[in-house]
Biopython code that builds the backbone (N, CA, C, O; Angstrom):
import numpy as np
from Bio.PDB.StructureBuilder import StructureBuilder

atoms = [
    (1, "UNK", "N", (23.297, -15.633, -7.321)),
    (1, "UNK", "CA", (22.191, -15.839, -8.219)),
    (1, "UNK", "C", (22.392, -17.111, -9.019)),
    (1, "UNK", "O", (23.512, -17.492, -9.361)),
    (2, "UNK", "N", (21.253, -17.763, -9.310)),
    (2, "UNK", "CA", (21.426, -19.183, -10.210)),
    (2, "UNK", "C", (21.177, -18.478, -11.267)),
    (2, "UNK", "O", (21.097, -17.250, -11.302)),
    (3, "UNK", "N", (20.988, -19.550, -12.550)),
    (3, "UNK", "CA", (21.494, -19.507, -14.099)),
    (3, "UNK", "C", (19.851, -18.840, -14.321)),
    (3, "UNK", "O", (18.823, -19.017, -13.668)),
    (4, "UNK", "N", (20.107, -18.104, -15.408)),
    (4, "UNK", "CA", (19.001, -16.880, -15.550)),
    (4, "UNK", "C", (18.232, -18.158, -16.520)),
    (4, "UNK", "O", (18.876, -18.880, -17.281)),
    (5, "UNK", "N", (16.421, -18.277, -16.268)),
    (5, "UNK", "CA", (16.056, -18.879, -16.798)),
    (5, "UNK", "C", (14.700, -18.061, -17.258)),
    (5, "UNK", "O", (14.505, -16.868, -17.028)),
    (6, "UNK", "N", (13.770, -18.981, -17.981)),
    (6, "UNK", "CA", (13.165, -18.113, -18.704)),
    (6, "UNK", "C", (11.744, -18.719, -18.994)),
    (6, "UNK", "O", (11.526, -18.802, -20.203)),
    (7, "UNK", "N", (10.489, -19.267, -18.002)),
    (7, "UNK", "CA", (9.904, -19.871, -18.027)),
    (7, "UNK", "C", (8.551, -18.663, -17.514)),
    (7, "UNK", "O", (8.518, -17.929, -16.527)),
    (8, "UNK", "N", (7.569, -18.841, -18.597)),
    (8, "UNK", "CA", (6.318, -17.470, -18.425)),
    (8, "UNK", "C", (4.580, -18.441, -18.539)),
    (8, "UNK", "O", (4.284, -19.566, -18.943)),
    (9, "UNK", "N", (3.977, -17.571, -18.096)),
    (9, "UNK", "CA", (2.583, -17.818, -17.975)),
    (9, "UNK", "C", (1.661, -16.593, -18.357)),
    (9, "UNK", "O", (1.851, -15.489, -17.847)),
    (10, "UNK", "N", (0.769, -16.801, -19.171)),
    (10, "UNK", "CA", (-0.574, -15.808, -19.251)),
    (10, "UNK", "C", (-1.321, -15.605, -18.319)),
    (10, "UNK", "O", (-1.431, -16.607, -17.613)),
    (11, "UNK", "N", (-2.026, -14.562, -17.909)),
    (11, "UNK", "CA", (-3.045, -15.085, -16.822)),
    (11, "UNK", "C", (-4.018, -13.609, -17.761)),
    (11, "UNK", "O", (-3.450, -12.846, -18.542)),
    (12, "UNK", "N", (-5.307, -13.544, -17.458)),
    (12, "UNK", "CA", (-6.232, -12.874, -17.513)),
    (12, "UNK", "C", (-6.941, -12.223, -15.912)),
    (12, "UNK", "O", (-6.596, -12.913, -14.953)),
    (13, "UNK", "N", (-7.600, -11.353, -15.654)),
    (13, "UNK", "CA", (-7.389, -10.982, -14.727)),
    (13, "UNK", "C", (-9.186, -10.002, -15.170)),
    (13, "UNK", "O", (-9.391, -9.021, -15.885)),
    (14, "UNK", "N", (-10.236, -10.956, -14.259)),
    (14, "UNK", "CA", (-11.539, -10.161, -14.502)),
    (14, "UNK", "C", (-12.182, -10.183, -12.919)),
    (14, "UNK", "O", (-12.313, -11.153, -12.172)),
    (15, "UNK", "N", (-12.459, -9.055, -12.736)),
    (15, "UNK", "CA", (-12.263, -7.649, -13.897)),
    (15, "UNK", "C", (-11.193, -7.326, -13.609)),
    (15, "UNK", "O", (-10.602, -8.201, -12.976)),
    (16, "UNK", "N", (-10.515, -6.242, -13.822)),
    (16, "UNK", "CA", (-9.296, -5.890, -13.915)),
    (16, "UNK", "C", (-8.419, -5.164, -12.606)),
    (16, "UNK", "O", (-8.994, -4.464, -11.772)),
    (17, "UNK", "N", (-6.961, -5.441, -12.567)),
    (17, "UNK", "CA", (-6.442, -5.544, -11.002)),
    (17, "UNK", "C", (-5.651, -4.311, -11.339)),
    (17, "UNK", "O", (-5.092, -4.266, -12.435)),
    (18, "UNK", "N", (-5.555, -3.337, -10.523)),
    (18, "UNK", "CA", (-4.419, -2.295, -9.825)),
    (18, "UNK", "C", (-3.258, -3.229, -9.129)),
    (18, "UNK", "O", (-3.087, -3.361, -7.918)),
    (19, "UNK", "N", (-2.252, -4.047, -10.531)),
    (19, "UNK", "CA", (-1.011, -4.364, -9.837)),
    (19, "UNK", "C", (-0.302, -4.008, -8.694)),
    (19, "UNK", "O", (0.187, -4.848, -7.938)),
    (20, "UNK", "N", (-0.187, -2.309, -8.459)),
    (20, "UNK", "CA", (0.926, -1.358, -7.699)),
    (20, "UNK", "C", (0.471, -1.608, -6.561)),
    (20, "UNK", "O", (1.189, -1.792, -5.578)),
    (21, "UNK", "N", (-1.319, -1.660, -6.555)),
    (21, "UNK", "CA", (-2.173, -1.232, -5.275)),
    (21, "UNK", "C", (-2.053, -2.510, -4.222)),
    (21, "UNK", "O", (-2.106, -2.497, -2.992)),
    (22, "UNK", "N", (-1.859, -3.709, -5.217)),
    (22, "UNK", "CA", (-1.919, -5.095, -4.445)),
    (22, "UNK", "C", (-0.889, -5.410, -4.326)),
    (22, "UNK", "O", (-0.778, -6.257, -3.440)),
    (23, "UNK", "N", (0.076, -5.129, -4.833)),
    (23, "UNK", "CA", (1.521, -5.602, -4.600)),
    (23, "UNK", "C", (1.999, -4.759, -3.179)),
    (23, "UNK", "O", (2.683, -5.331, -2.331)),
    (24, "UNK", "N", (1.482, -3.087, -2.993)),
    (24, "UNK", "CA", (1.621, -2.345, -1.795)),
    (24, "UNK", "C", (0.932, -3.249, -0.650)),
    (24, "UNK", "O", (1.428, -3.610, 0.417)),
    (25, "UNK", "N", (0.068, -3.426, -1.001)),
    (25, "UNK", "CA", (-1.125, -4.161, 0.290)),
    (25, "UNK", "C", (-0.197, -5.367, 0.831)),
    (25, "UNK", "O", (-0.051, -5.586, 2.033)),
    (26, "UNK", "N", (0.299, -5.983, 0.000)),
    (26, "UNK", "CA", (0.620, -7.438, -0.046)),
    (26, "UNK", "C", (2.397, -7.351, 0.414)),
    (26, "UNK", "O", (3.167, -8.299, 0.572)),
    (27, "UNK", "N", (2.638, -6.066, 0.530)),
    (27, "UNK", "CA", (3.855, -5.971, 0.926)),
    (27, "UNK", "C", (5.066, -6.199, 0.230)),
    (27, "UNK", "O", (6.158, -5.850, 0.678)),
    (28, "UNK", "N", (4.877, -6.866, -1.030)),
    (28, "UNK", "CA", (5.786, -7.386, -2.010)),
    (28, "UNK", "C", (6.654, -6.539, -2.448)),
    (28, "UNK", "O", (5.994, -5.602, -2.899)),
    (29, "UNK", "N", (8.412, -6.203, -2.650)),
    (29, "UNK", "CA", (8.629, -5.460, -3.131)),
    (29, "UNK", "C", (8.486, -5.769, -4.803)),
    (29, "UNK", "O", (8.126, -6.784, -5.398)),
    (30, "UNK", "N", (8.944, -4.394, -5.302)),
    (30, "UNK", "CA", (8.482, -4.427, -7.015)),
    (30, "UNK", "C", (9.586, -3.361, -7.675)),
    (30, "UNK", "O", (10.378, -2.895, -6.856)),
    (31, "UNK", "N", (9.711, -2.982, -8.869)),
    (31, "UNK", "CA", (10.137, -1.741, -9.511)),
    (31, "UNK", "C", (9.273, -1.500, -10.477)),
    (31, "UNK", "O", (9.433, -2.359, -11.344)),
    (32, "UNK", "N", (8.238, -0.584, -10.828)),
    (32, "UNK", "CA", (7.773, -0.330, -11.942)),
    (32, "UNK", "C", (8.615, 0.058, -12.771)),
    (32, "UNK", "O", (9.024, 1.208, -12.616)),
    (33, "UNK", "N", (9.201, -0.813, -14.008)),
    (33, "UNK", "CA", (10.044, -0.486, -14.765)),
    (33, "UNK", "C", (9.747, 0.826, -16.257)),
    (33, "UNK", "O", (10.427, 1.612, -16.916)),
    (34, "UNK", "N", (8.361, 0.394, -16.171)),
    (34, "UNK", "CA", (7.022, 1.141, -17.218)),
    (34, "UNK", "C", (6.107, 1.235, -17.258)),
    (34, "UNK", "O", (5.827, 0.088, -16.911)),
    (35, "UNK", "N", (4.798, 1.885, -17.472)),
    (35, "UNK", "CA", (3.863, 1.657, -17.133)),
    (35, "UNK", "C", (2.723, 0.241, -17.593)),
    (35, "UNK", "O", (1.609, -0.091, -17.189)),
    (36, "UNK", "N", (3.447, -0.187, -18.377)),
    (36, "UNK", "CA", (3.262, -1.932, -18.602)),
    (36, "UNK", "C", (4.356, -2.842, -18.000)),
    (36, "UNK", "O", (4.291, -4.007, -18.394)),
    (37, "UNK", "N", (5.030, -2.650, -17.408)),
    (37, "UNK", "CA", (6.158, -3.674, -16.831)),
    (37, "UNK", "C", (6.555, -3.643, -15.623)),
    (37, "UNK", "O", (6.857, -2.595, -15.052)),
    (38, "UNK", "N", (6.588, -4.455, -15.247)),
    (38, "UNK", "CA", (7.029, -4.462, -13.243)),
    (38, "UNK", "C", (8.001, -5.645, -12.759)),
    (38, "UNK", "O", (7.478, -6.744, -12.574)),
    (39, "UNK", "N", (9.494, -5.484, -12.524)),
    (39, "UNK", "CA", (9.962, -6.517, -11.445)),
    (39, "UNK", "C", (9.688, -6.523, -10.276)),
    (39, "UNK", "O", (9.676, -5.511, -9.575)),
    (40, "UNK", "N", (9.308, -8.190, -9.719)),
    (40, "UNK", "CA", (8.819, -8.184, -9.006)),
    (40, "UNK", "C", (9.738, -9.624, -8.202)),
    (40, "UNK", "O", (10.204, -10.592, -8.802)),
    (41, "UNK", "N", (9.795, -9.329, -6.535)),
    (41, "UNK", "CA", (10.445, -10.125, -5.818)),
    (41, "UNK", "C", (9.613, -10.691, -5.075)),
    (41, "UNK", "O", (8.978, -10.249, -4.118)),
    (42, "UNK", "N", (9.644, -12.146, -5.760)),
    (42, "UNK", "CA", (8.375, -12.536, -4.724)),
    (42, "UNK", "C", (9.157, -13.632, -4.060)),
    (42, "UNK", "O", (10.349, -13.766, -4.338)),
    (43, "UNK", "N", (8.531, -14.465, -3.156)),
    (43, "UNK", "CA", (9.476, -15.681, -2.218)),
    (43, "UNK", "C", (10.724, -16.396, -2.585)),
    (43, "UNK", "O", (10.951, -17.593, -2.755)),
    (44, "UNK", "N", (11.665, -15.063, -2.682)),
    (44, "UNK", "CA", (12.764, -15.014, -3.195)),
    (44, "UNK", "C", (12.882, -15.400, -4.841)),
    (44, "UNK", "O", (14.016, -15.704, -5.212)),
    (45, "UNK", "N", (12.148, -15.409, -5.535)),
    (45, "UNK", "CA", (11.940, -15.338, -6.955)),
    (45, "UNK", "C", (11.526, -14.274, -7.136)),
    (45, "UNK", "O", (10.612, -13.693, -6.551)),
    (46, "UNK", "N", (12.659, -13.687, -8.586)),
    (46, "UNK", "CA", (12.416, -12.573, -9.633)),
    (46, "UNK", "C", (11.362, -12.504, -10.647)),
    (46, "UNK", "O", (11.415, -13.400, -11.489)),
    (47, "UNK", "N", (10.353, -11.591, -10.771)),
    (47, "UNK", "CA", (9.699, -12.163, -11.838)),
    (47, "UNK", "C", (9.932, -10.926, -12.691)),
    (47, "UNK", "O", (10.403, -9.941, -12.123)),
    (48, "UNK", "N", (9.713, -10.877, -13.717)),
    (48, "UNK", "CA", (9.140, -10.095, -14.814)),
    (48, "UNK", "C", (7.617, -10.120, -15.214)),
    (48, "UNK", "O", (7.062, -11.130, -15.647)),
    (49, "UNK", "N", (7.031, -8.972, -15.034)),
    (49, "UNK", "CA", (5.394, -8.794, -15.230)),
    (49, "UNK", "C", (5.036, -8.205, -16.126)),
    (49, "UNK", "O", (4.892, -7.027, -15.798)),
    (50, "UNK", "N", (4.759, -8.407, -17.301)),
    (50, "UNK", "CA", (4.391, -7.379, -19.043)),
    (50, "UNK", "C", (3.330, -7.067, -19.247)),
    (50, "UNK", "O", (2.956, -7.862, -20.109)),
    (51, "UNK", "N", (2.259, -6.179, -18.954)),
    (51, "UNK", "CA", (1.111, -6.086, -19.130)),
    (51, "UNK", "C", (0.482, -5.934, -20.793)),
    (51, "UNK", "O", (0.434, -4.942, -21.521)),
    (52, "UNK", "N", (-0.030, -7.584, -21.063)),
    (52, "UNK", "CA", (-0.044, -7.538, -22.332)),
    (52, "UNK", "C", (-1.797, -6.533, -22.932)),
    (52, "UNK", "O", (-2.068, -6.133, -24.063)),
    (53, "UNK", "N", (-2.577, -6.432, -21.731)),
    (53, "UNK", "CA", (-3.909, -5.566, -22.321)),
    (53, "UNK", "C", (-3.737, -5.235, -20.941)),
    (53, "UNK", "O", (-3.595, -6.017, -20.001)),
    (54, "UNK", "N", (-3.775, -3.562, -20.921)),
    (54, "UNK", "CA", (-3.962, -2.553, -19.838)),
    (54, "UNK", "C", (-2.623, -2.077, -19.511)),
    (54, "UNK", "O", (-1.594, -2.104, -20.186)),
    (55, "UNK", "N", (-2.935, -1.471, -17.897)),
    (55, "UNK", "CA", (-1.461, -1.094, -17.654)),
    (55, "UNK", "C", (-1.476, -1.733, -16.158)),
    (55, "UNK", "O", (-2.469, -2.369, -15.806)),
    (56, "UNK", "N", (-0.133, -1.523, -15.089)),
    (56, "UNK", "CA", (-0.283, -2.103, -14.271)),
    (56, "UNK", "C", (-1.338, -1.256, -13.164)),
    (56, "UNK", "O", (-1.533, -1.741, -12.049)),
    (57, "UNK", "N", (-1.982, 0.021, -13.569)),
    (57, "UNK", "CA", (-3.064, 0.309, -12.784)),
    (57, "UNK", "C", (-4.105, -0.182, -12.817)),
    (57, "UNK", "O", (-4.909, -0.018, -11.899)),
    (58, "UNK", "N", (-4.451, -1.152, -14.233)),
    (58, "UNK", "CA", (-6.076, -1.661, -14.805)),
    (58, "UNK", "C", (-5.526, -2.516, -15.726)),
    (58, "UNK", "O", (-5.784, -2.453, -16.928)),
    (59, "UNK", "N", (-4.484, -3.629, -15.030)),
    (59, "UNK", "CA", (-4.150, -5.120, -15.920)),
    (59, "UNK", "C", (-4.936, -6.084, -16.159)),
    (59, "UNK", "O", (-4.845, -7.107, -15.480)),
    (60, "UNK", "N", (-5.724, -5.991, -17.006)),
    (60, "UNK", "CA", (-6.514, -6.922, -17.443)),
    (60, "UNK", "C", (-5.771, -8.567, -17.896)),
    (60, "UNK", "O", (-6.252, -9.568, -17.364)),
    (61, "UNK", "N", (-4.715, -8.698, -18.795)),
    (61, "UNK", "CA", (-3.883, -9.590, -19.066)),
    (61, "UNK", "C", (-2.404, -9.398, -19.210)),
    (61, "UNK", "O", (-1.847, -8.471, -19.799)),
    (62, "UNK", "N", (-1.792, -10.511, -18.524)),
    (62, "UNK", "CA", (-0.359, -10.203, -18.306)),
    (62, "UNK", "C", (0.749, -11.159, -18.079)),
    (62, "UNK", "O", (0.827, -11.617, -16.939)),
    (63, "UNK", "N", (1.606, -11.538, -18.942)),
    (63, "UNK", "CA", (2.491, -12.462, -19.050)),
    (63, "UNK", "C", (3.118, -12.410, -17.725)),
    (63, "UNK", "O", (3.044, -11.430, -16.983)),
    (64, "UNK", "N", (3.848, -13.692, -17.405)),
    (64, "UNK", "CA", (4.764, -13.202, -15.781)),
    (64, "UNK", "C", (5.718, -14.072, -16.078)),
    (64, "UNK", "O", (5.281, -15.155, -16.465)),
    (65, "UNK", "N", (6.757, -13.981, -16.034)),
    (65, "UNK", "CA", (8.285, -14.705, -16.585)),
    (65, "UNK", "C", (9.504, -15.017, -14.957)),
    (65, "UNK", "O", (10.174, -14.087, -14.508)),
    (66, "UNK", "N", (9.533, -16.148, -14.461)),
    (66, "UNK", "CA", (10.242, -16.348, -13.458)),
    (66, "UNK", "C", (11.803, -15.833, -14.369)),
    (66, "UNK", "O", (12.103, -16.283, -15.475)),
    (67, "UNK", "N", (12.542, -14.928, -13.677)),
    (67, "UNK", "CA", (13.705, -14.278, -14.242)),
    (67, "UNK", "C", (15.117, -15.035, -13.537)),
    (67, "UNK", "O", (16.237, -14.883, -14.024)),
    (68, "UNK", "N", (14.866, -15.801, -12.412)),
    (68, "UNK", "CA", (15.646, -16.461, -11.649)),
    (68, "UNK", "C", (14.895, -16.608, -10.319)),
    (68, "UNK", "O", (14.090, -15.828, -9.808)),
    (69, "UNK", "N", (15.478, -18.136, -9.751)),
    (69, "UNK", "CA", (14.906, -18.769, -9.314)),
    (69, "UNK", "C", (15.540, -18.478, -7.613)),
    (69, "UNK", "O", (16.758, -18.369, -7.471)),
    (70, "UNK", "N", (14.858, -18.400, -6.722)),
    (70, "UNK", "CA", (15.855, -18.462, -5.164)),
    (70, "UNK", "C", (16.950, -19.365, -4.750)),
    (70, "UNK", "O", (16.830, -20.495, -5.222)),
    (71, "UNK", "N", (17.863, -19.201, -4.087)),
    (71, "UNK", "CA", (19.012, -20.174, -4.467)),
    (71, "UNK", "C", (18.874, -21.051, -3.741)),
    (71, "UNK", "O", (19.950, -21.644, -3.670)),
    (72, "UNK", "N", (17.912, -21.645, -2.939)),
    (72, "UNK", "CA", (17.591, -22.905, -2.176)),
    (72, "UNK", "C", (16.560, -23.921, -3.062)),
    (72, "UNK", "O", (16.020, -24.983, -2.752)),
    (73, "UNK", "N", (16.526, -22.946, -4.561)),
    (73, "UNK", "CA", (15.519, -24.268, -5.121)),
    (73, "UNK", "C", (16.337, -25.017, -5.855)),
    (73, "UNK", "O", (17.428, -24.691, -6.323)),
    (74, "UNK", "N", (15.408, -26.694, -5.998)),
    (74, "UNK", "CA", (16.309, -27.775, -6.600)),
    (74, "UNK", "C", (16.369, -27.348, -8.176)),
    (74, "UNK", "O", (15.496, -26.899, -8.919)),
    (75, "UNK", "N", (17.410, -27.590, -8.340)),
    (75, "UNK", "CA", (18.097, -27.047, -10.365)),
    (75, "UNK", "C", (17.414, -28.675, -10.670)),
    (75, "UNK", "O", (16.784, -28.495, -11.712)),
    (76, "UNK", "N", (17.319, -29.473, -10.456)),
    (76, "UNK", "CA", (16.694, -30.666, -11.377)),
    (76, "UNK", "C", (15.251, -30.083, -11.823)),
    (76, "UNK", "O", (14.814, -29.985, -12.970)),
    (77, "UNK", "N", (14.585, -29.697, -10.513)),
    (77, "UNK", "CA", (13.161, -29.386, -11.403)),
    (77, "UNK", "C", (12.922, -28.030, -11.592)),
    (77, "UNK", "O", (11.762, -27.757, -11.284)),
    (78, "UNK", "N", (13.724, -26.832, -12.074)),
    (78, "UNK", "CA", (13.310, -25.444, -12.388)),
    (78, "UNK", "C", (12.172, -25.380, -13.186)),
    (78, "UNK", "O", (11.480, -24.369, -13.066)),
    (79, "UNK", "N", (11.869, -26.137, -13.880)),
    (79, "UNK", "CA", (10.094, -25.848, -14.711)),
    (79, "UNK", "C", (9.192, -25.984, -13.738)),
    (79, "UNK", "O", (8.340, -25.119, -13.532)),
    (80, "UNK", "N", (9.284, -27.042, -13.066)),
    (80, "UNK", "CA", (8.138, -27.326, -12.095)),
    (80, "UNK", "C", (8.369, -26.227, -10.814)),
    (80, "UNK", "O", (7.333, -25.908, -10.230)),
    (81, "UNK", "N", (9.382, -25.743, -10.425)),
    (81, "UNK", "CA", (9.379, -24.970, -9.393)),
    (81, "UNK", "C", (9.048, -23.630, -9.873)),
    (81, "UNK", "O", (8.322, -22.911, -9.186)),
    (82, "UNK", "N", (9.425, -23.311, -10.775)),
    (82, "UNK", "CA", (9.134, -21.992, -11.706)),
    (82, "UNK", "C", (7.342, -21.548, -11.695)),
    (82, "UNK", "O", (6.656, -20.580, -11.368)),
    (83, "UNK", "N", (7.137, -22.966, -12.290)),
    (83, "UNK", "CA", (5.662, -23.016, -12.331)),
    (83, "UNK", "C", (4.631, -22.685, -11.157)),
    (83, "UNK", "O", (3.595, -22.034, -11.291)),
    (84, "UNK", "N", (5.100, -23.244, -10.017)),
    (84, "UNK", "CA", (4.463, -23.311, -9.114)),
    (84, "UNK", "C", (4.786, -21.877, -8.798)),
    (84, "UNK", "O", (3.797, -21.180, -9.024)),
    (85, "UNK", "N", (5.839, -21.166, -8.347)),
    (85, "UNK", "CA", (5.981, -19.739, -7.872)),
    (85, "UNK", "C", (5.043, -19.376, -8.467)),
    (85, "UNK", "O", (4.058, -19.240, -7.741)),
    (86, "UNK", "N", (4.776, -18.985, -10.227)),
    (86, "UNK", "CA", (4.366, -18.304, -10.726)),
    (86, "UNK", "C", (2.581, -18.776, -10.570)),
    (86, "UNK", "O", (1.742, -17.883, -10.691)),
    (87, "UNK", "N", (2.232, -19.915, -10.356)),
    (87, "UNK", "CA", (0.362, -20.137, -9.982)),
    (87, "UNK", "C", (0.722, -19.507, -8.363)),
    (87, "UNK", "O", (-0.391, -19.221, -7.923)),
    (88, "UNK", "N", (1.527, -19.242, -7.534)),
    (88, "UNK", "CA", (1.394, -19.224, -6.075)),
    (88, "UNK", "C", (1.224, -17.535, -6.118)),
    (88, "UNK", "O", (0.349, -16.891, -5.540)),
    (89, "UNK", "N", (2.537, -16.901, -7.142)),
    (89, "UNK", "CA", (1.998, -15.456, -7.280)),
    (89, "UNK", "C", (0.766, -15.196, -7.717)),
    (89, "UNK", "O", (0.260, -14.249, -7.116)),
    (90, "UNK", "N", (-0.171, -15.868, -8.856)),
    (90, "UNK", "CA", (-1.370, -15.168, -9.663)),
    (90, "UNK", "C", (-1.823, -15.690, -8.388)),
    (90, "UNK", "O", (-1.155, -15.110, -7.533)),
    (91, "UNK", "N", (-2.464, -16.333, -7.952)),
    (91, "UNK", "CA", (-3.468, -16.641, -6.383)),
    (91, "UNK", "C", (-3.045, -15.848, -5.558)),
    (91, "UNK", "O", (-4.071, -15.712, -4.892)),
    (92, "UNK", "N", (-2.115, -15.045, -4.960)),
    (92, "UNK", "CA", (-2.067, -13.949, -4.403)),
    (92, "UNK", "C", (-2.740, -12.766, -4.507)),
    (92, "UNK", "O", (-3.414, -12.162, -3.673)),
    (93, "UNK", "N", (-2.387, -12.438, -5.979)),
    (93, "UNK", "CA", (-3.057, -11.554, -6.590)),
    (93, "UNK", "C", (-4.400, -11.357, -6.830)),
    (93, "UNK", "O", (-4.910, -10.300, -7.201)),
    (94, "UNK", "N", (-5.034, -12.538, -6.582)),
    (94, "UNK", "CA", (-6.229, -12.841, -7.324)),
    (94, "UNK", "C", (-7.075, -12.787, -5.895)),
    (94, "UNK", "O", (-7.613, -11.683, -5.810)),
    (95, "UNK", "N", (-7.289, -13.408, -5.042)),
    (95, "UNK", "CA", (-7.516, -13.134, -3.644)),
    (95, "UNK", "C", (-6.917, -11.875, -3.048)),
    (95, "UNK", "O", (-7.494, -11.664, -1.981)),
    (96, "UNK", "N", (-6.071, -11.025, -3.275)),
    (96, "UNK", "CA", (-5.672, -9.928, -2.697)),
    (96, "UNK", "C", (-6.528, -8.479, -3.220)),
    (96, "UNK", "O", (-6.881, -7.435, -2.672)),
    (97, "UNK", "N", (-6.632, -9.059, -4.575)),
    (97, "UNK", "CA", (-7.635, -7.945, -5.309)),
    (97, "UNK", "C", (-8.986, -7.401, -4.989)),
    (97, "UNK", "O", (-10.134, -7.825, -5.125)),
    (98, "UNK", "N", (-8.288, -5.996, -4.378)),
    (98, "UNK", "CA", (-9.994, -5.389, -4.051)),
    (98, "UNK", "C", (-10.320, -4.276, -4.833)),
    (98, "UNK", "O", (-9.240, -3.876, -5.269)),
    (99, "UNK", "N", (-11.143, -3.614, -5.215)),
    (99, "UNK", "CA", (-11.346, -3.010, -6.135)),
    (99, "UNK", "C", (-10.227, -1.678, -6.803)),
    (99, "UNK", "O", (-9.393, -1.230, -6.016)),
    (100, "UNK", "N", (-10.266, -1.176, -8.078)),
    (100, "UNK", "CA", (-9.223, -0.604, -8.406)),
    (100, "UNK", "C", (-9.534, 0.519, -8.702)),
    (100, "UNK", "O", (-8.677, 1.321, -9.073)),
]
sb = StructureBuilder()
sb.init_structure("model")
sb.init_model(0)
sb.init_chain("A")
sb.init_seg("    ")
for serial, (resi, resn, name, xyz) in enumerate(atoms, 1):
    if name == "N":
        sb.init_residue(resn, " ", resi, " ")
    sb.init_atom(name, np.array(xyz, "f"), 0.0, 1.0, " ", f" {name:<3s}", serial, name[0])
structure = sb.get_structure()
C-alpha cells in the first residue's frame, strides 16, 4: 500500500441513487461500513463514501475521499490522479443509475 492520503469531493446526485444497487450492477466490490458509509474498491483505488443527505439506499449527496491510491500510480501527481479516479467513479455512478 502507498502513503495514506486524503483528497475528497462533493457530488450531489438528482434524483437520488441506490449506492448498494449500482455498485452490485457495476460489479464493484464495497463494504457497507453504515448505513451512511461505504468502502469502496474501485480501479484499484480505496475510497471512502459518507453519505452527507440520505443513506446509501437514497444518496442524494455524498462526500468520496480517495483513502489510497493503486500502487502503479505516479506519487508526483497524487492530487491530480486522486481527482481523476474520483470524477471517473461519480460518472460511473451517474450513467449506471437506474431507478431506486
Amino acid at each position: 500500500m502507498s502513503e495514506t492520503i486524503d483528497i475528497s469531493r462533493e457530488y450531489s446526485f438528482s434524483p437520488p441513487i441506490n449506492i448498494a444497487s449500482v455498485l452490485d450492477r457495476l460489479e464493484i466490490q464495497y463494504l457497507d461500513v453504515h448505513k451512511s458509509r461505504a468502502l469502496i474498491i474501485f480501479d484499484g483505488v480505496i475510497l471512502d463514501l459518507e453519505c452527507l443527505d440520505g443513506e446509501l439506499t437514497h444518496l442524494e449527496r455524498a462526500e468520496i475521499t480517495v483513502c489510497d491510491l493503486p500502487l502503479n500510480s505516479d506519487a508526483k501527481n497524487e492530487t491530480e490522479t486522486a481527482l481523476e479516479l474520483i470524477g471517473h467513479f461519480k460518472n460511473q455512478l451517474s450513467m449506471n443509475n437506474g431507478s431506486i
